[in-house]
C-alpha positions as CSV (number, residue, x, y, z in Angstrom):
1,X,4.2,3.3,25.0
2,X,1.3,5.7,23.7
3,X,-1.0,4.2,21.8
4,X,0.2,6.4,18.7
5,X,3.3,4.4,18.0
6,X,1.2,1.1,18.5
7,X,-1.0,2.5,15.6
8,X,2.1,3.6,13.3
9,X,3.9,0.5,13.9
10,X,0.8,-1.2,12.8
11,X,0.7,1.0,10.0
12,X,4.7,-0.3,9.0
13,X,3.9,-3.2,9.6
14,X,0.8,-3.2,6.3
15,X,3.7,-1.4,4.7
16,X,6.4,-4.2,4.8
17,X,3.5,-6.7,4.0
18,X,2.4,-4.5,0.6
19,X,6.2,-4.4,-0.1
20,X,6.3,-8.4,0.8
21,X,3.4,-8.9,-0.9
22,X,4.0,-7.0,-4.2
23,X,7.4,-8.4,-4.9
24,X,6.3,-11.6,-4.1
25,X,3.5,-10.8,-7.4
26,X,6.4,-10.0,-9.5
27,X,8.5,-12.8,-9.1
28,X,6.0,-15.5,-9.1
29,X,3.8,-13.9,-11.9
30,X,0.3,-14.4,-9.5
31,X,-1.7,-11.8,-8.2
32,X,-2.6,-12.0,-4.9
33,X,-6.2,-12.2,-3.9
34,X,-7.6,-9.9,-1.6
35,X,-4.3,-7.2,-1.0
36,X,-4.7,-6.0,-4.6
37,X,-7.8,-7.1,-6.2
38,X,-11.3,-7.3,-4.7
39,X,-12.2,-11.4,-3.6
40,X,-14.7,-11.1,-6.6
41,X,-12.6,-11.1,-9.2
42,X,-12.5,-14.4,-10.9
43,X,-8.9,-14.8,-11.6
44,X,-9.1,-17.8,-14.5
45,X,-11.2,-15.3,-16.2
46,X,-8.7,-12.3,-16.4
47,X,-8.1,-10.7,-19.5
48,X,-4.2,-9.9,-19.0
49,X,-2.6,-10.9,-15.6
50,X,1.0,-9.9,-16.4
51,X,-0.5,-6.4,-17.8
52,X,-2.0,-5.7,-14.6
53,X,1.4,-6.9,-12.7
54,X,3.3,-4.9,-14.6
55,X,1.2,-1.8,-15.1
56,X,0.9,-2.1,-11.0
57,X,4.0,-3.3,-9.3
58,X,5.8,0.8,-9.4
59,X,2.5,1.9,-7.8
60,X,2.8,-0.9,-5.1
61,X,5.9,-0.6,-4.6
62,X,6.4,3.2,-4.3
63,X,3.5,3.3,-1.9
64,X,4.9,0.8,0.3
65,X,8.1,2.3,0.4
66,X,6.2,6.4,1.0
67,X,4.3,4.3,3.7
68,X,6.9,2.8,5.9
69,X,9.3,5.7,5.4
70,X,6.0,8.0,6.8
71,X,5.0,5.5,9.2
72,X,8.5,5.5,10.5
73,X,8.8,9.0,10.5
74,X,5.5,9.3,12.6
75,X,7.2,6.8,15.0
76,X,10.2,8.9,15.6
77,X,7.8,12.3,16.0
78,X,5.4,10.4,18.1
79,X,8.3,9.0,21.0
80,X,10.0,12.5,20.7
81,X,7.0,14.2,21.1
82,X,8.4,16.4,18.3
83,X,5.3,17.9,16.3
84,X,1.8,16.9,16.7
85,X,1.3,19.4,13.9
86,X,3.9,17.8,11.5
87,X,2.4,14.1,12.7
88,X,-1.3,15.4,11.4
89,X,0.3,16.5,8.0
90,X,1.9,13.1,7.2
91,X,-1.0,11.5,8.7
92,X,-3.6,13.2,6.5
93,X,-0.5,12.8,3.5
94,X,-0.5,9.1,3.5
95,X,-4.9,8.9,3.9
96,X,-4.8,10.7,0.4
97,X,-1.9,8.8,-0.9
98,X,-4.1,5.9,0.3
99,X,-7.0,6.8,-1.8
100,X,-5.3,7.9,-5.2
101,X,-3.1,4.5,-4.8
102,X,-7.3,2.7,-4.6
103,X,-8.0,4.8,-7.7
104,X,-4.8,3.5,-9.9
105,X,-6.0,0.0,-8.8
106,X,-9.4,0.1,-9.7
107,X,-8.4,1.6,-13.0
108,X,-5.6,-1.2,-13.5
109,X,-8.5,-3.6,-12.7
110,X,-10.8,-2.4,-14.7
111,X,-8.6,-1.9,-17.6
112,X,-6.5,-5.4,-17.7
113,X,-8.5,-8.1,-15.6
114,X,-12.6,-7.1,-16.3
C-alpha cells in the first residue's frame, strides 16, 4: 500500500467526521468547538447560534460529501495507477474548495456569533 492511499483514506476519513460532525450540529442545535469555530469563540456569548447552524450546515455538508466522493475517487486512481495528472487536478480541486469553505465560515462567524 503506497503511502498515497494512506493519505486519501486519511482525507475520507476528516470527510465522514465533518459529515458526522455537522449533522450531529443540526440535530442537537450546538456548535461544535474546534471543527467549525476557532477555540476562542466564547460560545455563551454568541449573538445567534441557530443562525450560524443554519446559515452553515449546506456548506458543511456539501463539502463533506465533494470531499469523500474526491477522496474516494483519488483512492480508486491512486491503486489503479490510473492518472497521476487527473489525481493532481482533484487534489489541487478540493485545497481550493478547502479554502473558500474557511472563507464562508469566517464570514458565518463573523456575521452571526461576533
Amino acid at each position: 500500500m503506497s503511502w498515497g492511499i494512506i493519505f486519501f483514506v486519511w482525507i475520507a476519513i476528516v470527510a465522514v467526521a465533518i459529515l458526522w460532525t455537522g449533522q450531529s450540529m443540526k440535530i442537537s442545535g450546538k456548535i461544535k468547538i474546534g471543527w467549525f469555530v476557532g477555540q476562542d469563540i466564547k460560545m455563551e456569548k454568541c449573538r445567534d447560534v441557530k443562525g450560524f447552524i443554519n446559515a452553515t450546515y449546506p456548506k458543511i455538508m456539501s463539502f463533506g460529501m465533494v470531499a469523500l466522493v474526491g477522496a474516494c475517487v483519488l483512492i480508486v486512481l491512486e491503486a489503479y495507477k490510473v492518472s497521476a495528472i487527473g489525481e493532481l487536478i482533484i487534489m489541487v480541486l478540493l485545497i481550493v474548495l478547502y479554502f473558500v469553505f474557511n472563507r464562508d465560515l469566517k464570514k458565518a462567524t463573523k456575521k452571526y456569533l461576533l
